[in-house]
Every structure is written in C-alpha cells, then in structure tokens.
C-alpha positions in Angstrom: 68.1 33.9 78.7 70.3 35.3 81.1 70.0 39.0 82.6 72.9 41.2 83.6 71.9 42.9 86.5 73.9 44.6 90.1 73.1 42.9 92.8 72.5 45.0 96.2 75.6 43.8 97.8 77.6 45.5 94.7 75.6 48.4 95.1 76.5 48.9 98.5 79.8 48.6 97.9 80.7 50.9 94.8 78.8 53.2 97.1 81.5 52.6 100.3 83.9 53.3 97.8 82.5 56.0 96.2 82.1 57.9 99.7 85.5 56.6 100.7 87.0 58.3 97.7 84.6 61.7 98.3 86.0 62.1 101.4 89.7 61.8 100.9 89.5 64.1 98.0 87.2 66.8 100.1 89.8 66.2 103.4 92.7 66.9 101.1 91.2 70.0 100.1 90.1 70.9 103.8 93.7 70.3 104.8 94.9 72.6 101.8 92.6 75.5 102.5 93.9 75.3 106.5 97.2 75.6 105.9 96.8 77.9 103.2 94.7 80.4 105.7 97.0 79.6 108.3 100.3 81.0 106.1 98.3 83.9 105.2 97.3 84.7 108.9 101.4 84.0 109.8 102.6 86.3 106.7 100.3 88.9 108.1 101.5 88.9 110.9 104.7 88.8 110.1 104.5 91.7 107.5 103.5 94.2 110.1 106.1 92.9 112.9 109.2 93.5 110.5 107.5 96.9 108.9 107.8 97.9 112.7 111.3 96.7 113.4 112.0 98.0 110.7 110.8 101.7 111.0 112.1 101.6 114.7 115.5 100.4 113.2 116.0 103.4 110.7 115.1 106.4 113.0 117.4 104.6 115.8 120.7 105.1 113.1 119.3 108.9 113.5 119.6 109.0 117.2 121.9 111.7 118.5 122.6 112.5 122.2 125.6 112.8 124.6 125.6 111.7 128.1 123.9 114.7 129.8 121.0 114.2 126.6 120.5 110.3 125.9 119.6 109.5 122.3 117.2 106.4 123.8 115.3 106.8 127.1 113.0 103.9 128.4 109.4 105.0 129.0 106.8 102.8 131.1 105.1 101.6 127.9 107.9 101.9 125.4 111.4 103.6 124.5 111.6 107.0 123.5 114.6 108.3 120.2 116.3 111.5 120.2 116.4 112.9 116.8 117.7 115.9 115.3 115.2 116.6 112.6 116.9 120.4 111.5 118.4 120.9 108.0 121.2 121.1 108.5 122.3 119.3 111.2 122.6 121.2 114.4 125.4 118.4 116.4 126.0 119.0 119.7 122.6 121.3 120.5 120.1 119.1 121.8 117.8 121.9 122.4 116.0 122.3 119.4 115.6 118.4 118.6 112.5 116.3 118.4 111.6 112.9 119.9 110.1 109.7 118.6 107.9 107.9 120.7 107.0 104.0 120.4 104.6 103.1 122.7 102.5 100.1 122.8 98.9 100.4 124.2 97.2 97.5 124.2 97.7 95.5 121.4 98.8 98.3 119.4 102.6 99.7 119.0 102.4 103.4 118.3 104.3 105.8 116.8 104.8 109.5 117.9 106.6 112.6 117.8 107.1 115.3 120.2 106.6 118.6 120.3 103.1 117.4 118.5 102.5 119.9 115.9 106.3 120.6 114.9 106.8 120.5 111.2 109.9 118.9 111.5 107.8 116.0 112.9 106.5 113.2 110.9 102.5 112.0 111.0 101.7 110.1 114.5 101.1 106.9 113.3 99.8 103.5 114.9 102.7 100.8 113.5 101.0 97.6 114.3 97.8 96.0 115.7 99.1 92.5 116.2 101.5 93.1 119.1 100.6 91.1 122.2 100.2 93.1 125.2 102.8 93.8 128.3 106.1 95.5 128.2 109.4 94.0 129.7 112.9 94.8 129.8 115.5 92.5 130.1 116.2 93.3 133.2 113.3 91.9 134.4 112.1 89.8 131.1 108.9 88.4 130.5 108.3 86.3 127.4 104.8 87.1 127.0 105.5 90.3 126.5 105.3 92.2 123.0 107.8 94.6 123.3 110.9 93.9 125.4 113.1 96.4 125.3 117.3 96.2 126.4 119.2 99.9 126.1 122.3 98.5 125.7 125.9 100.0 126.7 128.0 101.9 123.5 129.4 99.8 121.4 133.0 99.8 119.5 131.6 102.2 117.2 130.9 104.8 120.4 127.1 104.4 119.9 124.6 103.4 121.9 122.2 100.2 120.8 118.5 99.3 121.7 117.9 95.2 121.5 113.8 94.9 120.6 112.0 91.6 121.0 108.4 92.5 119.3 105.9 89.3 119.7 102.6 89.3 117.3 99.5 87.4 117.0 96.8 87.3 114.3 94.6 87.8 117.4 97.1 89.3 119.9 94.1 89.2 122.6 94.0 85.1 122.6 96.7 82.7 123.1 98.9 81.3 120.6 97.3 78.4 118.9 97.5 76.6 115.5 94.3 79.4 114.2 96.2 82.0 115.7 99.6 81.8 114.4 102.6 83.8 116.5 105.6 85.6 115.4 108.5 86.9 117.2 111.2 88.6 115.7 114.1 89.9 117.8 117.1 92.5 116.2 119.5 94.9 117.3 120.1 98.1 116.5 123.0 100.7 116.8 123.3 104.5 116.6 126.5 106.9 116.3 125.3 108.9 119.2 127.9 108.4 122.8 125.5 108.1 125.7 122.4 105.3 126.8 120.2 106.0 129.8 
C-alpha cells in the first residue's frame, strides 16, 4: 500500500507562496490607503485655499476708491479693501466706508473689518489654517511665502487689480513632503474703482 502524504519540502513551499501572495495583496492595500489619505490631505487643503481666494476675490469686485482714497492698500502682514458697505451706495464719499482686512498671522489668514463693531461690518473671521507662513510682494518675491501679494496698476477697465499667490500645507509648520501635500493657487482679481497705492 502506498500513502499519500506532503512532504516538508512542499510544505515549505506552499507556505513561500502563501506569504508571497499575503504580502502583495496587504502592499496593495497599504499603497491604496496612502494615496487615498494623501488626496484627502491635498483636497483639504485645497478646499480652504480656493474658499479663501475666493472670498478675497468677491469683496475685491466691491472695492471703491479714487486716487486720494485707494480701494487696496498693502499692510505689513496682508492687503487691506476699501468697501462701501451703505445701502445705497454713497460713490464718491469715502468717509463713511468700511475696510476689509486679510491678514495672515502665522499659519492662519484672517479676515477683518474695520471700524470693529459697525453693523455694516461682516463677522471677523479666521479664513484658513493651512497657509504657510511669511508674506512677500512681488517686488521683493519669496516663494516660500503664503501670501504674496502684487497691487497692480488700473487696468482697461479703469480699475485697479490685486494678483494673490496663497501657498498651503496640510501641516503649514513642516516642509512639503509626500505626507504633507502642498497647494498653491495663484489668481487675479479686478475692481471698477480708479486708483492703487
């Protein structure tokens, strides 16, 4: 009578290729769930980077000024939007408007109006905490900068622009790396208003 039995050089290797298999399948899923976190940390990112743009861009096409009252002034730490915020619109007395403040401080980009307490004035508001530190203007540009700012001369349309370079990290504190996705998103953005300062 003959027995069927596995030998211990055929157990070895259904094991080596069990394990081989094992492993493939659990580095496939490995590799799956990293990229999968690594999109989510980049839409993140990205999400909050345009929401600011974005906000900027809609109170800069309410700028007024003239050339003695610019509608965009360049502070240390951001840019500052003249708005007239009466109902009805009050053209040509710059008196009685309001200004919106972005400011970044640290790693935040910060929203703001002045006089604080007016009730033409929205909520103060902190826009984003993914912007990467430092502020630059392209006079002097830095690209490690998260907000770099450019007033720009009026265009055809007799308005003045503002050209924003915003540059966001999941962790804005560390450098860019493949965990720590970056984003930078650059736009324009015009207003009706005649004067730039």
């Amino acid at each position: 009578m003959s027995k069927k039995s596995v030998t211990l050089l055929e157990l070895l290797i259904a094991m080596v290729l069990l394990g081989v298999v094992v492993l493939t399948f659990a580095s496939i899923e490995n590799f799956g769930r990293f990229h999968t976190i690594n999109a989510s940390k980049r839409a993140k990112v990205q999400n909050e980077v345009t929401f600011t743009l974005e906000h900027i861009g809609k109170n800069m096409r309410r700028a007024v000024g003239d050339i003695n009252n610019p509608p965009i002034q360049r502070l240390a730490d951001g840019v500052r939007i003249r708005i007239d915020a009466n109902t009805p619109a009050t053209p040509g007395i710059f008196t009685d408007d309001v200004f919106f403040d972005y400011r970044l401080s640290a790693n935040t980009l910060n929203f703001s109006c002045i006089p604080a307490g007016d009730p033409r004035c929205p909520s103060d508001e902190a826009l984003s905490g993914k912007i990467v530190s430092g502020v630059s203007f392209f006079l002097s540009p830095n690209p490690a900068s998260g907000l770099s700012l450019n007033i720009v001369d009026p265009g055809p349309n007799g308005g003045s622009g503002l050209e924003i370079i915003l540059l966001g990290r999941y962790d804005p504190a560390s450098a860019a790396s493949v965990d720590n996705p970056q984003v930078m998103l650059k736009s324009r953005f015009h207003t009706y208003s005649t004067a730039f300062k």
